[in-house]
C-alpha positions as CSV (number, residue, x, y, z in Angstrom):
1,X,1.9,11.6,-0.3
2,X,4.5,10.3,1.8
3,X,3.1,12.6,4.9
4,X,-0.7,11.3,4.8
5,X,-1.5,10.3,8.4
6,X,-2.5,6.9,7.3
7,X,0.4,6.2,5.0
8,X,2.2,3.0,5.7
9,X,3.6,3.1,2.0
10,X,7.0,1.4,3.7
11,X,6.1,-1.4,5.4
12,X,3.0,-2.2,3.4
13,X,5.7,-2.5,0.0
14,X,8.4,-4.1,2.5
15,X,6.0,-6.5,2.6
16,X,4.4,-7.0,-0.7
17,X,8.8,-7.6,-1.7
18,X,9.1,-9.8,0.4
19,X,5.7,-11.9,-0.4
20,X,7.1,-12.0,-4.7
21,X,11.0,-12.0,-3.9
22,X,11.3,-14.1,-0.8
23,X,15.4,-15.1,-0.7
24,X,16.4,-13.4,-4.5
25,X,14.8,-13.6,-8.1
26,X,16.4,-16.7,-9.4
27,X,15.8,-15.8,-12.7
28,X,17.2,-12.7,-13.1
29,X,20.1,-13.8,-10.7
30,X,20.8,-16.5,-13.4
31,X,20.5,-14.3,-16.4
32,X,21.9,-10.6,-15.6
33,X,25.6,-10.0,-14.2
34,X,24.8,-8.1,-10.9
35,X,26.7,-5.0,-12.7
36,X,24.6,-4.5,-15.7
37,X,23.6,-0.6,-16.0
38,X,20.5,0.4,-18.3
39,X,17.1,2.0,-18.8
40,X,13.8,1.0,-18.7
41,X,10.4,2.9,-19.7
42,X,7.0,2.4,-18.4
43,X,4.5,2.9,-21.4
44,X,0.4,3.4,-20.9
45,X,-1.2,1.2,-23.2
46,X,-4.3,2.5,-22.7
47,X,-6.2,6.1,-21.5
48,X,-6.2,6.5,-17.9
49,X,-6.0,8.8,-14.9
50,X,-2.4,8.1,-13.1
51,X,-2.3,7.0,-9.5
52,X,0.2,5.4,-7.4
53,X,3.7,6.9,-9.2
54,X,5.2,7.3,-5.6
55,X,4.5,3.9,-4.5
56,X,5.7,2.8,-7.7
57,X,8.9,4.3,-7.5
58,X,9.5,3.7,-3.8
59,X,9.4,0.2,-4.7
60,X,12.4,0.3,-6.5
61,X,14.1,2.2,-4.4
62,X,13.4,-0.3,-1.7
63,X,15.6,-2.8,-3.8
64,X,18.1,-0.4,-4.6
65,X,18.4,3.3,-3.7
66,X,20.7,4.4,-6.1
67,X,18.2,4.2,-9.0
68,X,16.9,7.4,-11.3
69,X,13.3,8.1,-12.3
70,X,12.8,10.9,-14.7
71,X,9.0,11.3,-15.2
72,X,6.8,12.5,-18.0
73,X,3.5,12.3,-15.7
74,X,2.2,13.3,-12.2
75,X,-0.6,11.8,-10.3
76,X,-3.7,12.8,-11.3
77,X,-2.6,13.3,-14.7
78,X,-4.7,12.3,-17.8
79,X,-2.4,9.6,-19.7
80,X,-3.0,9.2,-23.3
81,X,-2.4,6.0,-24.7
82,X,0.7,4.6,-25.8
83,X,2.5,7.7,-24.1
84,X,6.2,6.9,-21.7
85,X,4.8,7.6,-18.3
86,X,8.3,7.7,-16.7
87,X,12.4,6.2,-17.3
88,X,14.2,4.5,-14.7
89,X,17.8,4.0,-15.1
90,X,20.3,2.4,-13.6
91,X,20.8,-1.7,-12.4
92,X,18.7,-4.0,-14.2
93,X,18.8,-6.8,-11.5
94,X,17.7,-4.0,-8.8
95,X,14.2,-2.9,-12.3
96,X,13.6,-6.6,-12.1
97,X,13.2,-7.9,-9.5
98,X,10.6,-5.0,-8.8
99,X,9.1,-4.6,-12.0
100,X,6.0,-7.1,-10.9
101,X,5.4,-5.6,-7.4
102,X,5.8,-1.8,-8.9
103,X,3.3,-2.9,-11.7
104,X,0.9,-4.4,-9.3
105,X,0.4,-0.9,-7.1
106,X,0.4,1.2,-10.5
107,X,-2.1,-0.7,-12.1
108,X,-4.7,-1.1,-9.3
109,X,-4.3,2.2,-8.5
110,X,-4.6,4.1,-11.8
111,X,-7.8,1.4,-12.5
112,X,-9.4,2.7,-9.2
113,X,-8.5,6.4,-10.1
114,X,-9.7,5.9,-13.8
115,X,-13.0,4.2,-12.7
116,X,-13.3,6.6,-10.1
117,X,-13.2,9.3,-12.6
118,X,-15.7,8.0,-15.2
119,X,-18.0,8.0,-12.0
120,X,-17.3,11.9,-11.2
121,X,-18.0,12.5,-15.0
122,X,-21.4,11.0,-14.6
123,X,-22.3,13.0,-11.5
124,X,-20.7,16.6,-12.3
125,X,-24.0,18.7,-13.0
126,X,-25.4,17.5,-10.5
127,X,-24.3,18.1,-5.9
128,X,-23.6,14.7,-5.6
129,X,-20.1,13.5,-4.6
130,X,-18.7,10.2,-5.1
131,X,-17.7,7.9,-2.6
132,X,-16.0,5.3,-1.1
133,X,-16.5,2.1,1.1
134,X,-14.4,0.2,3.5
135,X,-14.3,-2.8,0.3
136,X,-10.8,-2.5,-0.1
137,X,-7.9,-5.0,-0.8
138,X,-6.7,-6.3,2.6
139,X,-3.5,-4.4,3.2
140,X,-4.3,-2.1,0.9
141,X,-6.7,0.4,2.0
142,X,-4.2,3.3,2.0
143,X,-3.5,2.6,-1.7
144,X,-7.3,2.4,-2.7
145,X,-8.7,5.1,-0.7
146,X,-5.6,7.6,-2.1
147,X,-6.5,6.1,-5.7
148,X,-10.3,7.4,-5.2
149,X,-9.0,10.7,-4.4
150,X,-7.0,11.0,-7.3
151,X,-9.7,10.0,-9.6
152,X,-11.7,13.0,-7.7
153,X,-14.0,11.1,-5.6
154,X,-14.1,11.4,-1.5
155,X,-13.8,8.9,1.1
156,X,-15.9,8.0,3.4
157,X,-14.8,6.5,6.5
158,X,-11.3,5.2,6.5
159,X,-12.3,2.0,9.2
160,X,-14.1,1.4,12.0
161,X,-12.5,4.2,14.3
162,X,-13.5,7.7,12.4
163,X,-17.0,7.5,11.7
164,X,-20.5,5.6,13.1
165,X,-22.5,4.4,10.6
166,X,-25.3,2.2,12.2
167,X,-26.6,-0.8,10.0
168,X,-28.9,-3.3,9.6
169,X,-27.4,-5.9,12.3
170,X,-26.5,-2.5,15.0
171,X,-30.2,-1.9,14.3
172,X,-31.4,-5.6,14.9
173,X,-29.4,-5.5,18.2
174,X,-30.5,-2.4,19.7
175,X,-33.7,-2.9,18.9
176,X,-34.5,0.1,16.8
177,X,-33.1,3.1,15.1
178,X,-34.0,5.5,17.3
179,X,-32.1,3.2,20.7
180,X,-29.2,2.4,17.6
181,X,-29.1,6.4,17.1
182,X,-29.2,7.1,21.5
183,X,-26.7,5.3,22.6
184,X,-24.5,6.3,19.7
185,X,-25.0,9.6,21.2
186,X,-24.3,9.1,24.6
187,X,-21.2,6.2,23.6
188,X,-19.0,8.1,21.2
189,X,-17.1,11.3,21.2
190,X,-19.3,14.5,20.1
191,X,-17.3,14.7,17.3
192,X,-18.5,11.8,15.5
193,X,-20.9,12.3,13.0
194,X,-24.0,9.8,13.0
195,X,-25.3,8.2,9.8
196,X,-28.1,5.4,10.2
197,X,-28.8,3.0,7.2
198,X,-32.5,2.6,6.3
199,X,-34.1,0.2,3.5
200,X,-37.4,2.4,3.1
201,X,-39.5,5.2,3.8
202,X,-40.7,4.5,7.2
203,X,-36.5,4.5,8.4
204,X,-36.2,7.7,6.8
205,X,-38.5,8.9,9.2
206,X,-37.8,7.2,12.1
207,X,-33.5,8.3,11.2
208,X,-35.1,11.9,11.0
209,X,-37.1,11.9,14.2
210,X,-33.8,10.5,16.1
211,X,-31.9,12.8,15.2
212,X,-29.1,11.1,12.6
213,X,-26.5,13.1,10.9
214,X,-26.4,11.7,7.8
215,X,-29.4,9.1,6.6
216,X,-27.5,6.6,4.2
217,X,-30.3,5.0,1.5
218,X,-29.9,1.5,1.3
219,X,-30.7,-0.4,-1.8
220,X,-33.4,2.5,-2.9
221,X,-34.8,3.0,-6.8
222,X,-34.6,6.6,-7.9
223,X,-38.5,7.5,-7.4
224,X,-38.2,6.2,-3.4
225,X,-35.1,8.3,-3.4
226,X,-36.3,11.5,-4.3
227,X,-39.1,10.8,-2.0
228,X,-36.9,10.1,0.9
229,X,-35.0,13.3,-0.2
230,X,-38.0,15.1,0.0
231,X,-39.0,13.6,3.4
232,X,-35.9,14.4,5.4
233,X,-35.8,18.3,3.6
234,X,-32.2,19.2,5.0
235,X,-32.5,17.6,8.5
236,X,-29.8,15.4,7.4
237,X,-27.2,14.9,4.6
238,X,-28.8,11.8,2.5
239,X,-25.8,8.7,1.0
240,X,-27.3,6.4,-1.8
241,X,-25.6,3.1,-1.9
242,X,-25.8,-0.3,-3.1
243,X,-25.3,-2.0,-6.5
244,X,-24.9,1.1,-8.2
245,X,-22.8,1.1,-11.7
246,X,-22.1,3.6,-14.1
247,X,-25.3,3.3,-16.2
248,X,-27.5,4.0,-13.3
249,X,-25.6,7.2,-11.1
250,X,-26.6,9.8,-13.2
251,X,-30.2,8.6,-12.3
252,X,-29.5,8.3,-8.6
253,X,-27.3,11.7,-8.8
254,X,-30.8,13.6,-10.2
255,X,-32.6,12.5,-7.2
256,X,-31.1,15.6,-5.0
257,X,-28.7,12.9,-2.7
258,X,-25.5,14.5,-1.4
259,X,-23.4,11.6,-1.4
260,X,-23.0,8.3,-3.5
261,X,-21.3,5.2,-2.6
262,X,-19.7,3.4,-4.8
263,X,-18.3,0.0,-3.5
264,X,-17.1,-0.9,-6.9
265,X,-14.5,1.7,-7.2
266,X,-12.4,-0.7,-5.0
267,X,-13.3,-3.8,-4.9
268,X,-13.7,-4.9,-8.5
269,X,-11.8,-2.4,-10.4
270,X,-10.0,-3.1,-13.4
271,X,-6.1,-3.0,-13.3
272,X,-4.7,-0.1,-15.8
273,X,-2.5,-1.3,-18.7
274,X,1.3,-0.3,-18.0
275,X,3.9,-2.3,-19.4
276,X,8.0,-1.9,-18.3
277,X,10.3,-2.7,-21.4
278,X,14.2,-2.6,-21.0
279,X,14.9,0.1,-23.8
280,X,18.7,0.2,-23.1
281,X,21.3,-1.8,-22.0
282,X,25.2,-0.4,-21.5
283,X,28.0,-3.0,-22.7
């Protein structure tokens, strides 16, 4: 995890410390002696996929690098409820102070996973692949984008940089989609795959004709789908998106799309239920 390209796990929870402890937690450095050795557990209080246990622990270890994690689970991992995810021992001053950040990262992390999942479920007998979108937390897109892998979706472009996905406003600019489509030929590397975003059937042809990598399905009921499917016959890889929820992807799955995007996933999922109790404390 640590070794991902895009990981700025450090700074990113350097930060996010700094934000919730500023100069020292006043409460706990008025209620614990600085000395006070124990053990805490982290207990799932509901079922859910696990995501996030490095960042969760590295936040710790930020405060204090002498502390001990023994852990039940792994990311990835199917956590029943009620079960003791992991024990950290050692200062209580150092589990803490860092219980709220550590909780923060675990819990959005394992929701995004855990959503991501039910969203894979819906999709699995069918070639569609769940994605991504660039609505992430600010700050955060590492974190989100690893949580939708975890769940067993795919990301889609990480930002701005990796990808050209021409949209309604390029469109309006250039003038059309097959100009839109030219000059991201003749601007980008060769490399870069091109996906156009079309609202109905008359795009998907004009996306076709240019010559588009990928024709992304904008807002599109199931019957236009399978239409537009039909229509671009392999020329092109075909994306569905917008307002698409778990009651209605196994629809939009049927209709022979390669790729869904899910803009939910990240930014409106619901935080997983952890909780940290002190389960020991040495006299």
């Amino acid at each position: 995890m640590n070794n991902d390209r895009f990981s700025p796990i450090h700074g990113m929870i350097r930060r996010a410390l700094e934000e919730d402890l500023g100069p020292g937690d006043a409460t706990t450095r008025a209620t614990v002696a600085p000395d006070t050795l124990g053990e805490a557990i982290l207990i799932a209080g509901e079922k859910l996929i696990l995501a996030g246990m490095a960042v969760f622990k590295q936040t710790f270890l930020e405060i204090d690098p002498t502390l001990v994690f023994v852990a039940r689970y792994r990311d990835r991992d199917v956590v029943p409820e009620g079960s003791t995810v992991c024990r950290i021992r050692g200062r209580l001053t150092a589990i803490l102070s860092g219980e709220r950040t550590a909780l923060n990262f675990l819990q959005r992390m394992s929701g995004i996973a855990t959503l991501t999942h039910r969203y894979v479920e819906k999709v699995k007998d069918s070639r569609a692949k769940i994605l991504d979108t660039r609505k992430t937390a600010p700050g955060l897109r590492w974190c989100d984008k690893f949580a939708v892998r975890t769940g067993g979706g795919q990301n889609h472009r990480f930002g701005l940089f990796d990808g050209i996905l021409i949209k309604d406003n390029h469109i309006a600019v250039a003038g059309s989609i097959s100009k839109a489509v030219s000059l991201a030929r003749e601007g980008s590397a060769h490399t870069l795959r091109v996906e156009v975003e079309v609202e109905d059937l008359a795009g998907v042809s004009e996306a076709c004709k240019a010559g588009a990598d990928i024709i992304l399905l904008d807002n599109m009921k199931p019957p236009e789908m399978k239409e537009a499917v039909s229509l671009i016959n392999g020329s092109a890889l075909v994306e569905a998106s917008g307002g698409i929820t778990l009651d209605t992807v196994g629809d939009i799955a049927s209709t022979g799309v390669d790729f869904i995007s899910v803009g939910a996933l990240t930014h409106s999922p619901e935080a997983a239920d952890f909780s940290l109790e002190i389960s020991h404390v040495e006299s």
